[in-house]
KELO-122103 format. One record per residue (C-alpha): x, y, z; residue in three letters. Coordinates in nm, 3 decimals, padded with zeros to 5 digits. Example, Ala and Ser with C-alpha at 12.3 -4.5 7.8 and 13.67 -1.06 7.14 Angstrom:
BEGIN
@X 01.230 Y -00.450 Z 00.780 type Ala
@X 01.367 Y -00.106 Z 00.714 type Ser
***
This chain:
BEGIN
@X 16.943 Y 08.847 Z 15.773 type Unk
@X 17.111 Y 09.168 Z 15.688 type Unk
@X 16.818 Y 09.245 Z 15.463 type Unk
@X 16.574 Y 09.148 Z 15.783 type Unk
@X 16.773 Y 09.430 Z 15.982 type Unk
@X 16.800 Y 09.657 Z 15.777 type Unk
@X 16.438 Y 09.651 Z 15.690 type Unk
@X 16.326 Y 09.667 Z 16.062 type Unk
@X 16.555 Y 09.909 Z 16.174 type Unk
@X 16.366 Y 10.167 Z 15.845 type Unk
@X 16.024 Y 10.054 Z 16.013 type Unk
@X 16.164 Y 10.169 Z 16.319 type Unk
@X 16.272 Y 10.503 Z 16.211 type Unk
@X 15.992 Y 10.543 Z 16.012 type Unk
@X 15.731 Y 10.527 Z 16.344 type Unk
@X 15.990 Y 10.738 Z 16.558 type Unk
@X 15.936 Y 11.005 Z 16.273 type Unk
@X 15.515 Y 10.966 Z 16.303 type Unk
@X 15.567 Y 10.968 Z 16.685 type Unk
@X 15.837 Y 11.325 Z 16.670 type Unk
@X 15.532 Y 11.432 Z 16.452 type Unk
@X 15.275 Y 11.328 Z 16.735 type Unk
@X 15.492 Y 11.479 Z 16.986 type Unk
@X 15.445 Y 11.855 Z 16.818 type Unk
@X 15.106 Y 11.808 Z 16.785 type Unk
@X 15.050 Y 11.757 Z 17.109 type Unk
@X 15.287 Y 12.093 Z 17.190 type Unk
@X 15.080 Y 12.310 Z 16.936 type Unk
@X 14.769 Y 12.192 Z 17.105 type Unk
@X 14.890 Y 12.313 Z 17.439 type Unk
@X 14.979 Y 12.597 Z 17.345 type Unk
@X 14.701 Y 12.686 Z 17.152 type Unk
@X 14.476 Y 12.604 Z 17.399 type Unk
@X 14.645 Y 12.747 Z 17.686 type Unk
@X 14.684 Y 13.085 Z 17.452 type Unk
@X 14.289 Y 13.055 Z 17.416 type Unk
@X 14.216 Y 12.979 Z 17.760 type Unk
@X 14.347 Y 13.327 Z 17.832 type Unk
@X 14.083 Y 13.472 Z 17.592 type Unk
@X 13.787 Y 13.291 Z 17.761 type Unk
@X 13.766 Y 12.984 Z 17.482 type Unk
@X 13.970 Y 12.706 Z 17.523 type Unk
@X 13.967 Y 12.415 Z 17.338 type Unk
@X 13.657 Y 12.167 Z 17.311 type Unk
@X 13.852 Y 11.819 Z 17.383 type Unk
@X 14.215 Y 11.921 Z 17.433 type Unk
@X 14.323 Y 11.692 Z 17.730 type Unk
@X 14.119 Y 11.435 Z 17.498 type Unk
@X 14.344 Y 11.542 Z 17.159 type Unk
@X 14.671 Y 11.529 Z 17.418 type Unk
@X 14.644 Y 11.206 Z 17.570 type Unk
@X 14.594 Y 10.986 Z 17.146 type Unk
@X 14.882 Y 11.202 Z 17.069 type Unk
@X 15.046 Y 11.121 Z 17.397 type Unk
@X 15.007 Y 10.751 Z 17.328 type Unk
@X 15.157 Y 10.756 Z 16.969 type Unk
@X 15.421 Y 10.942 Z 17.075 type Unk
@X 15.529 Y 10.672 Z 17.322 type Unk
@X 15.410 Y 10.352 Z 17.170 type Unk
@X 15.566 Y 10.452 Z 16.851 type Unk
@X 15.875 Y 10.592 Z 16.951 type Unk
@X 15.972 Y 10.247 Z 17.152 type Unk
@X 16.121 Y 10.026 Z 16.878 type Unk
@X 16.322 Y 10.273 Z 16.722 type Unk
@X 16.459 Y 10.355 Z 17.129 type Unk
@X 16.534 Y 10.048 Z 17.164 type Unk
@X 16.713 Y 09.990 Z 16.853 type Unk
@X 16.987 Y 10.254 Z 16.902 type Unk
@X 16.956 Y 10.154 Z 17.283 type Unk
@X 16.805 Y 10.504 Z 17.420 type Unk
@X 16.693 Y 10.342 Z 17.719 type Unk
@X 16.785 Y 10.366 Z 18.038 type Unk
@X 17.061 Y 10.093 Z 18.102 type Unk
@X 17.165 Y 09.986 Z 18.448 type Unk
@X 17.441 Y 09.790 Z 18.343 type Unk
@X 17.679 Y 09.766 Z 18.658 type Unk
@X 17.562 Y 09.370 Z 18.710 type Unk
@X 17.673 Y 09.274 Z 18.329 type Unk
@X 18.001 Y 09.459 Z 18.374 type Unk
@X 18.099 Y 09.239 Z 18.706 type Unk
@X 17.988 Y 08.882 Z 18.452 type Unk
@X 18.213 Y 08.707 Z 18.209 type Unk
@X 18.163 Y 08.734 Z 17.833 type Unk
@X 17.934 Y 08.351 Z 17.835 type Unk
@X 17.727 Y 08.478 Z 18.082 type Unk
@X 17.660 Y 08.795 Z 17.983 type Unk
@X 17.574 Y 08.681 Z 17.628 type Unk
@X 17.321 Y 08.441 Z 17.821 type Unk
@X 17.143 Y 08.707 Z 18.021 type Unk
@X 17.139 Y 08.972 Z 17.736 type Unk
@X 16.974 Y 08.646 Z 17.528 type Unk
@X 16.724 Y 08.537 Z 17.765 type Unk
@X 16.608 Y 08.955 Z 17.821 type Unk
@X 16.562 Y 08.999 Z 17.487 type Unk
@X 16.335 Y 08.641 Z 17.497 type Unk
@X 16.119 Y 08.759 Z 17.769 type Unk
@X 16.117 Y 09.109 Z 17.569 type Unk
@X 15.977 Y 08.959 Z 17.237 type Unk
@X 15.731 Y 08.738 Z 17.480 type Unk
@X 15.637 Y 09.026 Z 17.648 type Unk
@X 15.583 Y 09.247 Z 17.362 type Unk
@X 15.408 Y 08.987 Z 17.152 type Unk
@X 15.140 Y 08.947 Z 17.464 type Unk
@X 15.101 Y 09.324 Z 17.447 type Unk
@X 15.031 Y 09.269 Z 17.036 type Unk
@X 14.797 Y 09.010 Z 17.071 type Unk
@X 14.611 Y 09.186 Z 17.370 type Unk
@X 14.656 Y 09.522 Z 17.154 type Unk
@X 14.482 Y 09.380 Z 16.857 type Unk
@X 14.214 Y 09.195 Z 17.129 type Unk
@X 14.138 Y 09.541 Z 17.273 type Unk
@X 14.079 Y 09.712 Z 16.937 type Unk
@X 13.855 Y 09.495 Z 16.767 type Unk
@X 13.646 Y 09.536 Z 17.141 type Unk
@X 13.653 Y 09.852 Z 17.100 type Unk
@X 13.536 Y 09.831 Z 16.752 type Unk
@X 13.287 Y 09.588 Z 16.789 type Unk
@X 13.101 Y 09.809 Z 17.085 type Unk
@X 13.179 Y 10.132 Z 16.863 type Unk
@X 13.358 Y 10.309 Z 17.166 type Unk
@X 13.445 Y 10.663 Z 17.090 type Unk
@X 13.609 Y 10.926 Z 17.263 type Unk
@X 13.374 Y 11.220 Z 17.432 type Unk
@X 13.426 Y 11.551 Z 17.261 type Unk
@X 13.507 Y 11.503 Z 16.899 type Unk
@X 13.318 Y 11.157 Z 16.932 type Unk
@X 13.671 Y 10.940 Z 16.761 type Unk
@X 13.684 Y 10.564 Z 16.717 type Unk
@X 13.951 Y 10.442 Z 16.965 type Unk
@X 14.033 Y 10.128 Z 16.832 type Unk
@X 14.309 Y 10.273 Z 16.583 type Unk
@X 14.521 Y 10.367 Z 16.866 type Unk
@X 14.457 Y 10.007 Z 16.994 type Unk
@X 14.638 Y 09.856 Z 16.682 type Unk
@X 14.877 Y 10.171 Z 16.631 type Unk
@X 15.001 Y 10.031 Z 16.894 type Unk
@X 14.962 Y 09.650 Z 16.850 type Unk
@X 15.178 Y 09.746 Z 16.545 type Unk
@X 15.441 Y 09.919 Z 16.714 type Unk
@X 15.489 Y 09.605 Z 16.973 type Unk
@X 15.473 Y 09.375 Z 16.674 type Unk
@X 15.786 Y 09.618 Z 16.599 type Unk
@X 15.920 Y 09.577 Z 16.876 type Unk
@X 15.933 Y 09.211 Z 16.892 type Unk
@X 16.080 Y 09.234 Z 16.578 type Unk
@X 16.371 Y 09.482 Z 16.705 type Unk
@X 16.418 Y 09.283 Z 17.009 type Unk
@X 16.464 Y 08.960 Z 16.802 type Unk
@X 16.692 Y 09.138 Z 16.542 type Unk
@X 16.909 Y 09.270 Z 16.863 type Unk
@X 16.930 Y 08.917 Z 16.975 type Unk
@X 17.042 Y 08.785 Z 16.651 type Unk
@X 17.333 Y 09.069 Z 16.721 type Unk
@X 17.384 Y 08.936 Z 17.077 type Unk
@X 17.394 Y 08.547 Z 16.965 type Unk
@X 17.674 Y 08.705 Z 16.696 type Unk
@X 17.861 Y 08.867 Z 16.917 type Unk
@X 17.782 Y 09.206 Z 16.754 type Unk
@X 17.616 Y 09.395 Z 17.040 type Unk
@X 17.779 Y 09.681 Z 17.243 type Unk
@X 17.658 Y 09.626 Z 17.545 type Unk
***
């Protein structure tokens, strides 16, 4: 299992790094195009360029977030609960996580072989969309697999919450 975790958690870091790399793409692009904008040519397709990279950034930063629990975390109701019944709630969250994120997967992979079937492209530079469809079917197939891995370390008794 340690092998699992281990595994997942390099998957994990691996997509944070492509979404950090999506993330200064997206800043470049801005500026770039608000430099150019001042010289009378902006760039053909910039709010299109923004909002893939904008996507990646998030969907693909999410595992690796949750894994070294970057969320936000309200946590004043587990605090008040005894150690039995916070191990049950932190279990059954991190069940309706992997259900939840597994829908998204499924519906992710759905959407992008739509997408690809009907050839939808973006409008300027005339892109396929369906590989940020299952960019981020991946990443919640990720996900699942981070929130299943964290309940392992719940069930164990290993998790800081």
């Amino acid at each position: 299992m340690n092998k699992f975790m281990s595994t997942i958690l390099k998957l994990d870091f691996s997509l944070f790094v492509v979404a950090g790399f999506a993330l200064v793409i997206m800043m470049l692009v801005t500026v770039v195009d608000v430099t150019m904008r001042s010289f009378g040519s902006p760039i053909v397709g910039s709010v299109e360029l923004i909002s893939f990279f904008g996507a990646l950034s998030i969907g693909l930063a999410i595992p690796y977030t949750t894994w070294t629990k970057g969320h936000i975390l309200v946590d004043f109701v587990l605090e008040k609960m005894g150690r039995r019944l916070k191990k049950f709630t932190l279990s059954v969250t991190r069940l309706s996580g992997i259900v939840l994120f597994l829908v998204c997967a499924i519906n992710f992979i759905l959407f992008g072989l739509d997408m690809m079937k009907s050839n939808q492209v973006s409008g300027a530079f005339k892109l396929p969309l369906y590989p940020i469809a299952f960019g981020l079917a991946v990443s919640c197939f990720l996900q699942t697999a981070t929130l299943f891995c964290d309940l392992v370390k719940v069930v164990r008794g290993d998790s800081h919450e």
